[in-house]
SEVEXLUM-27060 format. One record per atom (N, C-alpha, C, O, CB): x, y, z; residue in one letter. Coordinates in steps of 0.02 Angstrom, whole numbers, padded with zeros to 5 digits, always signed. Last residue first. Glycine has a CB too. Layout:
N
XYZa/...
This chain:
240
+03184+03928+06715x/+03139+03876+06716x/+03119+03856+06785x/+03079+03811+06793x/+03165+03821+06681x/+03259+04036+06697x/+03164+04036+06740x/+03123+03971+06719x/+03063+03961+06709x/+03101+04115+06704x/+03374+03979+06716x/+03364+04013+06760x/+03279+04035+06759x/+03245+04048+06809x/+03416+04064+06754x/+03364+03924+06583x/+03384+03873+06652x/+03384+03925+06730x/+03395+03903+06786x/+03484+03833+06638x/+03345+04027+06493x/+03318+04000+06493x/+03330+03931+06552x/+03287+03887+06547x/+03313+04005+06436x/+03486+04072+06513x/+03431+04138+06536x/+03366+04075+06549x/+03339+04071+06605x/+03408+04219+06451x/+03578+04014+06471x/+03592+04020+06545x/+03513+04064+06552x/+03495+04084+06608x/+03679+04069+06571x/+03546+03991+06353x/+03531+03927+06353x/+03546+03954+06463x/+03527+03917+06509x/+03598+03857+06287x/+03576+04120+06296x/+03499+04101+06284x/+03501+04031+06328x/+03444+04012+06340x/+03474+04089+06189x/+03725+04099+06327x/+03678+04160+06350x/+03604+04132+06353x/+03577+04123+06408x/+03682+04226+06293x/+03765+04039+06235x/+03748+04003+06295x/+03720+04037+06338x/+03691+04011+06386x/+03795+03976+06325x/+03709+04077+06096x/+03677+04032+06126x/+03696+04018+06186x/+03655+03982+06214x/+03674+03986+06096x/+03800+04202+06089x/+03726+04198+06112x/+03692+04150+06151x/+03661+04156+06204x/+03692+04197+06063x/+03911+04106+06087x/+03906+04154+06139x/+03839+04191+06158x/+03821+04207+06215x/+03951+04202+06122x/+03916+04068+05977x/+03917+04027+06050x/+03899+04039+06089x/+03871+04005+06131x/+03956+04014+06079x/+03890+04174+05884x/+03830+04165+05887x/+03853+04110+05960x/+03809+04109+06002x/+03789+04137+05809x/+04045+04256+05913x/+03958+04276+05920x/+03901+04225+05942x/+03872+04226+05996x/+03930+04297+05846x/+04091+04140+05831x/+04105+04173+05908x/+04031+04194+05948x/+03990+04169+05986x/+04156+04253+05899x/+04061+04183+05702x/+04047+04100+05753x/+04053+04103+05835x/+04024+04075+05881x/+04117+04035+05732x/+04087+04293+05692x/+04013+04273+05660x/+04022+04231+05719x/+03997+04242+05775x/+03995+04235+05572x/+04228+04286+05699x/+04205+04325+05729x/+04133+04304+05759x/+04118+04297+05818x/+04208+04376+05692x/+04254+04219+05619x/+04257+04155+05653x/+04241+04199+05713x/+04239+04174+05769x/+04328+04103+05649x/+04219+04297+05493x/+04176+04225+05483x/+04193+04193+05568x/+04155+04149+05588x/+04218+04160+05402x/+04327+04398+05513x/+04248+04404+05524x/+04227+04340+05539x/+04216+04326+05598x/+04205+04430+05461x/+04481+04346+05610x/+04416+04352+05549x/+04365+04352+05560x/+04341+04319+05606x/+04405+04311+05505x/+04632+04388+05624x/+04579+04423+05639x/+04515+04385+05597x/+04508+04408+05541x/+04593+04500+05620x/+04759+04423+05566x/+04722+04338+05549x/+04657+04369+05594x/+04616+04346+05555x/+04775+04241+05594x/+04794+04546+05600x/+04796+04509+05525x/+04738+04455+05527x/+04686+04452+05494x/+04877+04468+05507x/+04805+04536+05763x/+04770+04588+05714x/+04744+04548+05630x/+04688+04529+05613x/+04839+04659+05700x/+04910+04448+05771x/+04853+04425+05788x/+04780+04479+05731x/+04736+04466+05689x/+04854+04436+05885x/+05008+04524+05716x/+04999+04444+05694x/+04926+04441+05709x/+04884+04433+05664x/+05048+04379+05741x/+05095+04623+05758x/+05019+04612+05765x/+04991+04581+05697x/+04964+04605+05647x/+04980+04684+05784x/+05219+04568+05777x/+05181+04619+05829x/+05090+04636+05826x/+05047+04652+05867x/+05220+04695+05814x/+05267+04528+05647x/+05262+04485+05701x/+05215+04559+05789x/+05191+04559+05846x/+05375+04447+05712x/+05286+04615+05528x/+05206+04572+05558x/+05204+04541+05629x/+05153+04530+05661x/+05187+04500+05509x/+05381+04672+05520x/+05317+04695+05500x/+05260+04693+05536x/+05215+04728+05559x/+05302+04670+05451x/+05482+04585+05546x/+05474+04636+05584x/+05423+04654+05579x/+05396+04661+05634x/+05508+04678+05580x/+05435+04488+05421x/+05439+04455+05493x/+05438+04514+05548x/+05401+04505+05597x/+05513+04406+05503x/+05501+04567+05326x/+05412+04548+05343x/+05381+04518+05397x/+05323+04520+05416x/+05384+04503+05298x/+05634+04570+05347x/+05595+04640+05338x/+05508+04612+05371x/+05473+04632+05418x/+05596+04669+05232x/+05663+04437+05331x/+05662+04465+05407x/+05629+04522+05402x/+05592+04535+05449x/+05733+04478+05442x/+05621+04403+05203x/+05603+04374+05273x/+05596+04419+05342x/+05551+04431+05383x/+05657+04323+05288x/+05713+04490+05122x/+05634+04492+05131x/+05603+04454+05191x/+05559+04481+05224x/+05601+04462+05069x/+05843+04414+05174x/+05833+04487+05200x/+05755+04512+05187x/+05730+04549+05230x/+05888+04540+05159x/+05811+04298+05106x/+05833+04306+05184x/+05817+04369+05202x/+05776+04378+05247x/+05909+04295+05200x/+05823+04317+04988x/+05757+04288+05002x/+05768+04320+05075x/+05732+04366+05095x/+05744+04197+04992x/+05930+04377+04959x/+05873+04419+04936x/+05803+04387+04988x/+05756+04416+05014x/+05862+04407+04838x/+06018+04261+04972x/+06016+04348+05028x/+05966+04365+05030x/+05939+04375+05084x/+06051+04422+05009x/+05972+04177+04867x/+05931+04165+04923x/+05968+04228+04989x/+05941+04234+05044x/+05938+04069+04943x/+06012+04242+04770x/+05948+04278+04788x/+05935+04255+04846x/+05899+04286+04885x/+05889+04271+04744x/+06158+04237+04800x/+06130+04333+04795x/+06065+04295+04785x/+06032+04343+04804x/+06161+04407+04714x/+06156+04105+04755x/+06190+04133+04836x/+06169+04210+04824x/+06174+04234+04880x/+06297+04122+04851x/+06139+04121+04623x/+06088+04101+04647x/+06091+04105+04747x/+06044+04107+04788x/+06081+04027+04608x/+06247+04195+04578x/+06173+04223+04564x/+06131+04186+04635x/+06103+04214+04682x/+06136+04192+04473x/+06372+04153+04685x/+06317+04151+04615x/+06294+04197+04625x/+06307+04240+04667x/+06261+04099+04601x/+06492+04071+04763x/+06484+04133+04740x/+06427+04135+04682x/+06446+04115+04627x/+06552+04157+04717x/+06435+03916+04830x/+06488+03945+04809x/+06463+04011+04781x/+06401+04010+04774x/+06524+03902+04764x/+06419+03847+05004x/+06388+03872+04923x/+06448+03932+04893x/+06485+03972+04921x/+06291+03921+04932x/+06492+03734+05079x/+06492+03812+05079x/+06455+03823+04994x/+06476+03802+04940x/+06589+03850+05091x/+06517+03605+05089x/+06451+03602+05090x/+06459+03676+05097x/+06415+03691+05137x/+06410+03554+05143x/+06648+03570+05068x/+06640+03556+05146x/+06562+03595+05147x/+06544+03617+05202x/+06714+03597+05208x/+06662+03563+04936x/+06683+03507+04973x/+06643+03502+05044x/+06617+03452+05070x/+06760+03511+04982x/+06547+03688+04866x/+06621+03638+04883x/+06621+03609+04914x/+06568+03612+04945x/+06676+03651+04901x/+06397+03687+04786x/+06412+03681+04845x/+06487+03657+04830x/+06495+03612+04788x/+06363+03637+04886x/+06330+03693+04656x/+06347+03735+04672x/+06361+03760+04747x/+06349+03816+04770x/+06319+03757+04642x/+06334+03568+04584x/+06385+03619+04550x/+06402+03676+04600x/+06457+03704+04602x/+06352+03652+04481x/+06214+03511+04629x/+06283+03476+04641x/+06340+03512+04626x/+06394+03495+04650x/+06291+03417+04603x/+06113+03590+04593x/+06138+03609+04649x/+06217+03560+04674x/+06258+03572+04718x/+06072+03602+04700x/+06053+03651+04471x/+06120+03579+04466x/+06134+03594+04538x/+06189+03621+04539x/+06210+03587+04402x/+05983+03788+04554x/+05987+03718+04485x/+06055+03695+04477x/+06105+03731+04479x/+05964+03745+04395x/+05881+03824+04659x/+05954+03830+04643x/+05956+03764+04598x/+05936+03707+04609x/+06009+03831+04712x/+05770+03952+04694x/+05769+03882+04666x/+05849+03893+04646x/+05876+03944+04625x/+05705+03862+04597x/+05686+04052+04820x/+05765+04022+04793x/+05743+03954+04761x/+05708+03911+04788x/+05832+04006+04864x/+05572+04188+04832x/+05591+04125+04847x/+05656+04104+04799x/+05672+04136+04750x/+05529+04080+04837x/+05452+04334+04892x/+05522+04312+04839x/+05540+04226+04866x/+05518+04208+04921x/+05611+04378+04859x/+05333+04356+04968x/+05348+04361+04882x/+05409+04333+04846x/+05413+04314+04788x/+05355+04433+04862x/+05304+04245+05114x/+05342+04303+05058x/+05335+04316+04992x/+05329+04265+04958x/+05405+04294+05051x/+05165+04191+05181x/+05222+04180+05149x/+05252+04219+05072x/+05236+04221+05013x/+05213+04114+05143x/+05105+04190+05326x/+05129+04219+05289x/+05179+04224+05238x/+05230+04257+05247x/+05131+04240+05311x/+05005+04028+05329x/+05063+04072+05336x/+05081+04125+05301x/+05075+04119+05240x/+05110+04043+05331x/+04918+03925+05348x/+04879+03997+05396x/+04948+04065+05368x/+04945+04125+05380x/+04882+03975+05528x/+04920+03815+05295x/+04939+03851+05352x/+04926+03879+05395x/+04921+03873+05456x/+04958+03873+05351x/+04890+03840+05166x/+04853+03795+05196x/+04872+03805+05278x/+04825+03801+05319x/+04870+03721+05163x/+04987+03916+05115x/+04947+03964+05136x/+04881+03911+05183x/+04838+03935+05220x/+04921+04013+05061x/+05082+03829+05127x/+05095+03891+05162x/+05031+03933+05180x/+05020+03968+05229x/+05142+03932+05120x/+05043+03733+05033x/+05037+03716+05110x/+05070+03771+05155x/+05085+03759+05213x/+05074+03642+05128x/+05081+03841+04935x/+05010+03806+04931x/+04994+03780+05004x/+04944+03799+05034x/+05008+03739+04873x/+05204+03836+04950x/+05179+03912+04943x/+05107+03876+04953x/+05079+03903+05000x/+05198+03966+04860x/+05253+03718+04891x/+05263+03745+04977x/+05216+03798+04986x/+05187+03798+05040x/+05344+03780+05000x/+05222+03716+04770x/+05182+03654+04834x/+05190+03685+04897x/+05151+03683+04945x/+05224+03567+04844x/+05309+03808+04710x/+05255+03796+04700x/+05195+03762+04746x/+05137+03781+04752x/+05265+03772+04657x/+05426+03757+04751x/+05422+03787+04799x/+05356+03829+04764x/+05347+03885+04789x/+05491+03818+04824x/+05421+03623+04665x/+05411+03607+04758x/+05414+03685+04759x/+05369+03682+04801x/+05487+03552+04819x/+05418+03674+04533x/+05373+03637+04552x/+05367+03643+04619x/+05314+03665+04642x/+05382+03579+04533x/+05508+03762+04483x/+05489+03792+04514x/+05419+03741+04545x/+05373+03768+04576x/+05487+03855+04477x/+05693+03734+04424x/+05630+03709+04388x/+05582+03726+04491x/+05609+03711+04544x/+05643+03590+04339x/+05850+03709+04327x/+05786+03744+04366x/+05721+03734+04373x/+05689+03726+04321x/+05779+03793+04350x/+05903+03566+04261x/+05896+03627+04275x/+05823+03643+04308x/+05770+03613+04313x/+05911+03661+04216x/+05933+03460+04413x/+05973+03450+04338x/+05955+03533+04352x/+05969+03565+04402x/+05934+03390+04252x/+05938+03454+04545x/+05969+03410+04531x/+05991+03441+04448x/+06049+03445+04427x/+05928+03341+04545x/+05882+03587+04646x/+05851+03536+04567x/+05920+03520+04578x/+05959+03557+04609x/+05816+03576+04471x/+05789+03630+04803x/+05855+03609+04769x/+05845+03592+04699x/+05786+03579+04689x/+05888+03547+04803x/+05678+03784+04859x/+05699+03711+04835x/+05787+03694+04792x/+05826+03733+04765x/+05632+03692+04773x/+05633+03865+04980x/+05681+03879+04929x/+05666+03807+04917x/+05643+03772+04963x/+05760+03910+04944x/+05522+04001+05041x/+05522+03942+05035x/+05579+03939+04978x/+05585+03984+04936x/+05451+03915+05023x/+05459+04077+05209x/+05508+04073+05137x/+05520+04013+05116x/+05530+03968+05157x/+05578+04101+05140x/+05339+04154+05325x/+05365+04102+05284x/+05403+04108+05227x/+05382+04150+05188x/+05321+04070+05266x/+05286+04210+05482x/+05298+04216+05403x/+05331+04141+05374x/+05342+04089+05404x/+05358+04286+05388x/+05114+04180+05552x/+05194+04183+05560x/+05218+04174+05487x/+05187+04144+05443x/+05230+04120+05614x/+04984+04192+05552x/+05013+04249+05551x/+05079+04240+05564x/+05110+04288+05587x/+04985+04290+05591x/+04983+03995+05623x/+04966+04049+05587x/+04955+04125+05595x/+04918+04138+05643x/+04925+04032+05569x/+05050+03913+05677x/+05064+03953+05602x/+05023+03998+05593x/+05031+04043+05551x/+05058+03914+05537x/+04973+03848+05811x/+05058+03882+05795x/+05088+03915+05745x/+05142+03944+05753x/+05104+03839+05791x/+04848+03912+05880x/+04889+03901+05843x/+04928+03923+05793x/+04930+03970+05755x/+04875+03876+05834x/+04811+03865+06028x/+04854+03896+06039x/+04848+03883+05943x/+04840+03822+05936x/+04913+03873+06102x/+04737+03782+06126x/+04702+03834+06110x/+04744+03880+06058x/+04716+03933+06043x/+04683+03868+06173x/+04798+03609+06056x/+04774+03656+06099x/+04722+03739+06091x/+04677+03744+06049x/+04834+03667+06123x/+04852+03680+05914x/+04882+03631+05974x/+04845+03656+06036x/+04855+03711+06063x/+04972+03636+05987x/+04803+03686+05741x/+04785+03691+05814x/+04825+03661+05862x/+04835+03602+05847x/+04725+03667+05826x/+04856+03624+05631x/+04839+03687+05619x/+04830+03706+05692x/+04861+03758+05702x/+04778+03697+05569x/+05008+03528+05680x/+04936+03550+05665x/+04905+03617+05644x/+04943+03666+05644x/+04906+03537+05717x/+05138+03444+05578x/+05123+03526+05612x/+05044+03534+05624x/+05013+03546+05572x/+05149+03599+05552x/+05152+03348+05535x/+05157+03337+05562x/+05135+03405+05628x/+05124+03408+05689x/+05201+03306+05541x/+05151+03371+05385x/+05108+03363+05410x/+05114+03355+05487x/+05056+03355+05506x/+05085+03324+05377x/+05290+03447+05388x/+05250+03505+05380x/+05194+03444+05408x/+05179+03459+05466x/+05245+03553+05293x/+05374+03332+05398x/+05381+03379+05448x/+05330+03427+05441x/+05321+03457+05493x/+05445+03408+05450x/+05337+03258+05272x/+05309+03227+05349x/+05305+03299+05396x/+05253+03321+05422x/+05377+03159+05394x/+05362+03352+05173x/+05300+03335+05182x/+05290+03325+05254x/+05254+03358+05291x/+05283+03280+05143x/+05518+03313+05176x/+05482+03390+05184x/+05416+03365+05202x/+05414+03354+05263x/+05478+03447+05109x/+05529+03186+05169x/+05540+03205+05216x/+05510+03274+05247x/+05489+03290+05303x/+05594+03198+05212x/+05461+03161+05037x/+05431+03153+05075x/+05463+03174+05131x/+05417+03190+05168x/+05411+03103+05070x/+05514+03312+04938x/+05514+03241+04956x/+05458+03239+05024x/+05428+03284+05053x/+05599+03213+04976x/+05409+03413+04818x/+05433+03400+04874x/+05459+03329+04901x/+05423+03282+04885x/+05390+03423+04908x/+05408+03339+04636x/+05379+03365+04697x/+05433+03384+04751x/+05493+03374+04739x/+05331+03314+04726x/+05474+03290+04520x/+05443+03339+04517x/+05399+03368+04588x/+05361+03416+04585x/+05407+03323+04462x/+05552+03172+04596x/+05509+03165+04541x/+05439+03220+04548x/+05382+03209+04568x/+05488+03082+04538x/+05606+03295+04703x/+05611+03239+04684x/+05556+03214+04663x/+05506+03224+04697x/+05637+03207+04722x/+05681+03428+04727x/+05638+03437+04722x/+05669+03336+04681x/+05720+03320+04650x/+05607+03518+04695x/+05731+03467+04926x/+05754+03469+04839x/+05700+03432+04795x/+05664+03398+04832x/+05834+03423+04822x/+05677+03617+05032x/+05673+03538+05007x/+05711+03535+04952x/+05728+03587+04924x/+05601+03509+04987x/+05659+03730+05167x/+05696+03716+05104x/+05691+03632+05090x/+05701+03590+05134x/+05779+03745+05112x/+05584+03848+05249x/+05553+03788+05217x/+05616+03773+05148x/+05614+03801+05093x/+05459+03812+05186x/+05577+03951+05366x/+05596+03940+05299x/+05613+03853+05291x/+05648+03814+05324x/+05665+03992+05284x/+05481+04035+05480x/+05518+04000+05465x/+05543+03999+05380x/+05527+04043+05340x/+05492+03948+05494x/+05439+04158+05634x/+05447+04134+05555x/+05489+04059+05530x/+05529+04034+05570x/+05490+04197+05519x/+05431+04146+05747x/+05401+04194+05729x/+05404+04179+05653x/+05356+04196+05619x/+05427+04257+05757x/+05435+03986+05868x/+05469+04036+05797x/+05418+04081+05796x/+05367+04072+05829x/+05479+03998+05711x/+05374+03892+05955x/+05427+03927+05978x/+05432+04003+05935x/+05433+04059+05961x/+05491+03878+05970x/+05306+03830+05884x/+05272+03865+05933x/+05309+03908+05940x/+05291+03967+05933x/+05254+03837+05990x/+05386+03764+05823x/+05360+03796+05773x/+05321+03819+05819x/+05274+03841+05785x/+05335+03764+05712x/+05464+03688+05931x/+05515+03753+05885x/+05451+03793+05843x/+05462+03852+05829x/+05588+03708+05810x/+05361+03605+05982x/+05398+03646+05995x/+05448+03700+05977x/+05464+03749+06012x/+05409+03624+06014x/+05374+03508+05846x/+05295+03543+05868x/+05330+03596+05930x/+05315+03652+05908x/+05220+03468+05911x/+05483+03437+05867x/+05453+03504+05818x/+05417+03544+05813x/+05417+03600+05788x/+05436+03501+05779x/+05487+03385+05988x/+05520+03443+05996x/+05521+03490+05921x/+05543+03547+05912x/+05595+03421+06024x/+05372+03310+05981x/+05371+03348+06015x/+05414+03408+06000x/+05394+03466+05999x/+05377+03321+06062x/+05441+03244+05874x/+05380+03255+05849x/+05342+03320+05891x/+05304+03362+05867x/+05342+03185+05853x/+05538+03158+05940x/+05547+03192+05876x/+05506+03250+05858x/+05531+03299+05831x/+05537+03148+05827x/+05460+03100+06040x/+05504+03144+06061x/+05528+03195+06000x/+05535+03255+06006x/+05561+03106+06091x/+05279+03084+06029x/+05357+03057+06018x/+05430+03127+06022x/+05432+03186+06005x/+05355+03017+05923x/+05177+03132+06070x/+05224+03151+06120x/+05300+03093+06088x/+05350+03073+06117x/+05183+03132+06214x/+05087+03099+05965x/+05117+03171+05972x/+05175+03176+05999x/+05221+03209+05975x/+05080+03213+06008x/+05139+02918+05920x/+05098+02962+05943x/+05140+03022+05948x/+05201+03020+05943x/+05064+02942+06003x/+05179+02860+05754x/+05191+02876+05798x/+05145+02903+05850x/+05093+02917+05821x/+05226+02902+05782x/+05115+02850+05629x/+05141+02790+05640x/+05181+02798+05725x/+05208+02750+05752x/+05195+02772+05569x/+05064+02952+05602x/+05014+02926+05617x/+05055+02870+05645x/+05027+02840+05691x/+04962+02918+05566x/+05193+03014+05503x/+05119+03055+05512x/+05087+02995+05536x/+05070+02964+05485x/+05077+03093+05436x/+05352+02935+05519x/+05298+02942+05478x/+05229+02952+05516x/+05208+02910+05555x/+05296+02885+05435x/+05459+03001+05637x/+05403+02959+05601x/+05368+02974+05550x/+05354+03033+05538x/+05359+02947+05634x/+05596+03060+05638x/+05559+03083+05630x/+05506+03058+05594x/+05494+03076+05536x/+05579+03120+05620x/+05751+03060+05603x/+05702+03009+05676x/+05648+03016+05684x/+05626+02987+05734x/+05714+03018+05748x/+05820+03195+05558x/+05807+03124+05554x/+05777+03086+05630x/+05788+03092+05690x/+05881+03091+05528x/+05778+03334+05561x/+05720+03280+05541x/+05743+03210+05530x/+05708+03168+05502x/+05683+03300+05474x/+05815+03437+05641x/+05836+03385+05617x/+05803+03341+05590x/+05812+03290+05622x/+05863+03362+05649x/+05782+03624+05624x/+05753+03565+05657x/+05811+03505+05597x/+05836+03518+05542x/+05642+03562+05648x/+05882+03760+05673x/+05878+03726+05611x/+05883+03649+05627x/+05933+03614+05637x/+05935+03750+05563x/+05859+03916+05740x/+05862+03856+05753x/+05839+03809+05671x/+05795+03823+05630x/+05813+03848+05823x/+05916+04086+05762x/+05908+04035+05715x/+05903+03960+05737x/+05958+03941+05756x/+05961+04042+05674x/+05886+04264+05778x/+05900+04174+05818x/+05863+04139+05790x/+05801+04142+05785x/+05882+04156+05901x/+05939+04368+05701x/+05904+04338+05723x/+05943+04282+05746x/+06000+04262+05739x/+05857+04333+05687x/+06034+04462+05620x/+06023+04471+05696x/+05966+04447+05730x/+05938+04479+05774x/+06023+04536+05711x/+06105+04456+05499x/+06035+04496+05496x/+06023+04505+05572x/+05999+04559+05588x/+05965+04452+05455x/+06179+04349+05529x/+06200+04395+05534x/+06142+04452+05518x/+06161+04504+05543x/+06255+04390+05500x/+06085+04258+05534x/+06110+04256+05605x/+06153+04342+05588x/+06155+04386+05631x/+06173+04167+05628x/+06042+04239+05402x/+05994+04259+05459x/+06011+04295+05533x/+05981+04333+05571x/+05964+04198+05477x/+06142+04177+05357x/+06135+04229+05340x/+06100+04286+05376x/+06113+04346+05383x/+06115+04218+05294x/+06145+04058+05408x/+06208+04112+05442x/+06206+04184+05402x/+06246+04231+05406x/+06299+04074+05430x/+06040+04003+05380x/+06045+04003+05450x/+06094+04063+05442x/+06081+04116+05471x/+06072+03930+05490x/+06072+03981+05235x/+05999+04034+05254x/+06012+04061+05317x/+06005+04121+05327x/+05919+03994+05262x/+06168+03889+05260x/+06162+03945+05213x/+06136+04004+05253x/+06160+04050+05286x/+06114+03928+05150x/+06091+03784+05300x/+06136+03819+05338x/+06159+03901+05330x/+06165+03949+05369x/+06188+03780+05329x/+05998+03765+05175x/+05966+03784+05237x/+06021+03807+05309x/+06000+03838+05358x/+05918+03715+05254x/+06076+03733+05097x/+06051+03786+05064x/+06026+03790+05133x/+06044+03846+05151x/+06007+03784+04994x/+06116+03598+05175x/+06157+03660+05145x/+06141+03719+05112x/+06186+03758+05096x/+06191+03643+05107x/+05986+03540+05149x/+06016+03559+05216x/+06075+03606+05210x/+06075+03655+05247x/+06040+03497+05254x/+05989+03533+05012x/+05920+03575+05045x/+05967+03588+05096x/+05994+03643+05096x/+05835+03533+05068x/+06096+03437+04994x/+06083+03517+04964x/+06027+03554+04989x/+06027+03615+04980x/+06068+03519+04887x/+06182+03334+05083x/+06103+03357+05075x/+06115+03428+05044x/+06146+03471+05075x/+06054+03361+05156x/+06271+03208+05124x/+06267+03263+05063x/+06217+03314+05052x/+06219+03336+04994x/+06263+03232+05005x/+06176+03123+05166x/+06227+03144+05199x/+06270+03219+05173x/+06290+03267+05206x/+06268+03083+05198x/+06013+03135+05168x/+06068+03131+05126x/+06122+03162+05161x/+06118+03219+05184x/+06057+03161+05062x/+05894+03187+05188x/+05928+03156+05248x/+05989+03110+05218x/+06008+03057+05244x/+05871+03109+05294x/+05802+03331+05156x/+05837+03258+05152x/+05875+03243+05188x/+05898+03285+05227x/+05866+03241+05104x/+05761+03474+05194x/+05674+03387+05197x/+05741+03340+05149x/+05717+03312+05099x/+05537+03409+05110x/+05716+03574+05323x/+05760+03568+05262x/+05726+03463+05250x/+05694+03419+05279x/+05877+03591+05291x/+05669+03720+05391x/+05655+03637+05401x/+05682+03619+05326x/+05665+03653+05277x/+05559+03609+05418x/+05710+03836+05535x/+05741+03814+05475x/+05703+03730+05465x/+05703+03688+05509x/+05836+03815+05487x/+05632+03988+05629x/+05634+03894+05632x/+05648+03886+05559x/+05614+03917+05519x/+05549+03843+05657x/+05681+04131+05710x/+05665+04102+05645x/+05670+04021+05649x/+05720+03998+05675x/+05715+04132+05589x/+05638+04252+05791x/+05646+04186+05807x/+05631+04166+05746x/+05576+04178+05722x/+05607+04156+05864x/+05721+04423+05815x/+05656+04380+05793x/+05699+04298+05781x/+05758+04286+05770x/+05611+04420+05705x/+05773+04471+05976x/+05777+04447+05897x/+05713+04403+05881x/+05675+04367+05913x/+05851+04398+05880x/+05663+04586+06063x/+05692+04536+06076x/+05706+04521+05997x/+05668+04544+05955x/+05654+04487+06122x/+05565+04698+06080x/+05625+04690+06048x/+05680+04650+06058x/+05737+04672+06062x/+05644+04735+06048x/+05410+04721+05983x/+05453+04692+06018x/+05529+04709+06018x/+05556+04732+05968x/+05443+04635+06002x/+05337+04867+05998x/+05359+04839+05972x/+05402+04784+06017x/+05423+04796+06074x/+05382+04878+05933x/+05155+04945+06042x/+05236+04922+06062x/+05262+04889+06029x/+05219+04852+06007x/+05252+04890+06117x/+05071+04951+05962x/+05083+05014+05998x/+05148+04993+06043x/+05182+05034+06074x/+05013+05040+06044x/+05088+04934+05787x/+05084+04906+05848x/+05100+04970+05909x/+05134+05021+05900x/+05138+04842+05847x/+04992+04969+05677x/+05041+05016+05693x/+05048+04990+05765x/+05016+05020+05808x/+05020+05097+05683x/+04872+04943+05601x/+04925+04902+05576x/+05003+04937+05628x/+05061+04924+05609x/+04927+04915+05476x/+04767+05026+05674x/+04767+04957+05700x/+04839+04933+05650x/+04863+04885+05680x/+04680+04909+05685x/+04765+05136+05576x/+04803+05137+05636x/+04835+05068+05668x/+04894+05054+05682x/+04758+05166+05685x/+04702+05108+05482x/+04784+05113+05445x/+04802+05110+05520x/+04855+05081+05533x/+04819+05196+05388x/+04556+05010+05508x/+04594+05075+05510x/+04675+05066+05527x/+04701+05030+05569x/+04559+05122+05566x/+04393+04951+05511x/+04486+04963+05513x/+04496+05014+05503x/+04458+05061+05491x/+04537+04931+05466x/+04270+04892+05659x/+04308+04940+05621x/+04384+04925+05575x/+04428+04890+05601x/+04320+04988+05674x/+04217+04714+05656x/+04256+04762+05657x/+04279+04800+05620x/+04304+04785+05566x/+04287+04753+05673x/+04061+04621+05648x/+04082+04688+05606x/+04159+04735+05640x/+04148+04795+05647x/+04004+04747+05612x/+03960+04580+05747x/+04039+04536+05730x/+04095+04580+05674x/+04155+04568+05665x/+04016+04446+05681x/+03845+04669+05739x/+03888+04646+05802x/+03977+04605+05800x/+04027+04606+05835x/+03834+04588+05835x/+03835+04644+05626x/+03845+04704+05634x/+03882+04691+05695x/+03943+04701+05701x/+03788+04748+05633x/+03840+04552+05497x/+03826+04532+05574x/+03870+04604+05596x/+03929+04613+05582x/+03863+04439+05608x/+03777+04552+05346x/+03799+04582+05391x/+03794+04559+05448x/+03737+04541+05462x/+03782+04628+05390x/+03670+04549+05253x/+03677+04485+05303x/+03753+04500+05312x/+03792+04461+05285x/+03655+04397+05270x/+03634+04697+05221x/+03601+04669+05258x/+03624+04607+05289x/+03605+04598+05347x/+03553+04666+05233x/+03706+04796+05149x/+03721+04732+05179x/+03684+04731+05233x/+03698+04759+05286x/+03790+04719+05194x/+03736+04940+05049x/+03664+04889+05081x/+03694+04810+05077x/+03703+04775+05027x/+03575+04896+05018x/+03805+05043+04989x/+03797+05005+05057x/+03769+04973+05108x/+03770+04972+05169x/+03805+05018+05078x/+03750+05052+04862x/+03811+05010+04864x/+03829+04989+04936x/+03859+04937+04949x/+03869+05047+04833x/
């Protein structure tokens, strides 16, 4: 049963329960990034996403909650648009985020979409999602219904992201904000706590050795073999 032969022994790291046990912890607040996807003056995502903010804040993180109005459409802009920069900056910035949309003709809107495509998997040497956590809530208009934070969880894991077990769908969400956009006493204000406080638990978890996690053989393998070859390619220019 322990015959692996196409094995790259060399690219093969040990584990062990230890490596999950950071040998320092941080202790600065954890950095959470908020992206809420309408631009409705009225917005129930963005109010379920303030929500989240002051829930967070009292959990004892630092909360930033991106604006997405001004915010091009994927290609119709270059990187360094200012919109575009300073998202791509908060999601460098964060250790986690939370992803809230309402859910329109059964999907995510397009505002949610732009801001997530707009995120590369790579910037540079550097990239920005992935081993950082993730929560995802959606709005419904009529009843409940689990389509967008179905899609999120999918470009969560397209990501690279860690993304939670628990999530918020809030139904008739017109019912369940007052006047000045405060959610009102529910069920559904007790899960997205629920969601919030799993966040930050998993966000402590992981954020220290993030890197550890995303770790992978296969890009181990690839490493390796560059690294042969430029070896073979410096040995062979030296007796030539």
């Amino acid at each position: 049963m322990s015959d692996t032969p196409n094995l790259n022994e060399d690219a093969l790291a040990p584990l062990s329960p230890e490596a999950l046990s950071p040998s320092r912890r941080s202790s600065h607040p954890l950095r959470l990034l908020i992206l809420y996807g309408s631009l409705r003056e009225r917005s129930f995502s963005r109010f379920c996403a303030e929500e989240a903010g002051r829930i967070l804040t009292r959990f004892g993180a630092e909360v930033r909650i991106y604006d997405p109005r001004g915010l091009p459409l994927v290609d119709a802009a270059d990187p360094d648009h200012p919109k575009v920069a300073e998202l791509r900056g908060l999601v460098t910035w964060c250790e986690g985020m939370v992803w809230s949309s309402p859910e329109r003709h059964g999907a995510m809107t397009g505002v949610m979409k732009t801001q997530i495509d707009w995120i590369p998997l790579s910037l540079g040497g550097v990239r920005p999602t992935q081993g950082k956590t993730l929560a995802v809530m959606q709005v419904c208009g009529g009843s409940q219904s689990f389509n967008t934070v179905n899609q999120l969880r999918i470009l969560g894991r397209w990501m690279r992201l860690l993304t939670i077990p628990n999530q918020s769908s809030v139904a008739k969400a017109w019912d369940e904000f007052d006047e000045s956009g405060r959610m009102k006493p529910s069920p559904y204000y007790n899960r997205i706590v629920d969601v919030m406080e799993e966040l930050v638990k998993f966000t402590w978890l992981t954020r220290d050795i993030r890197d550890h996690l995303v770790d992978r053989y296969s890009e181990r393998v690839e490493s390796h073999g560059d690294l042969s070859k430029r070896v073979n390619q410096a040995k062979a220019a030296q007796s030539a």
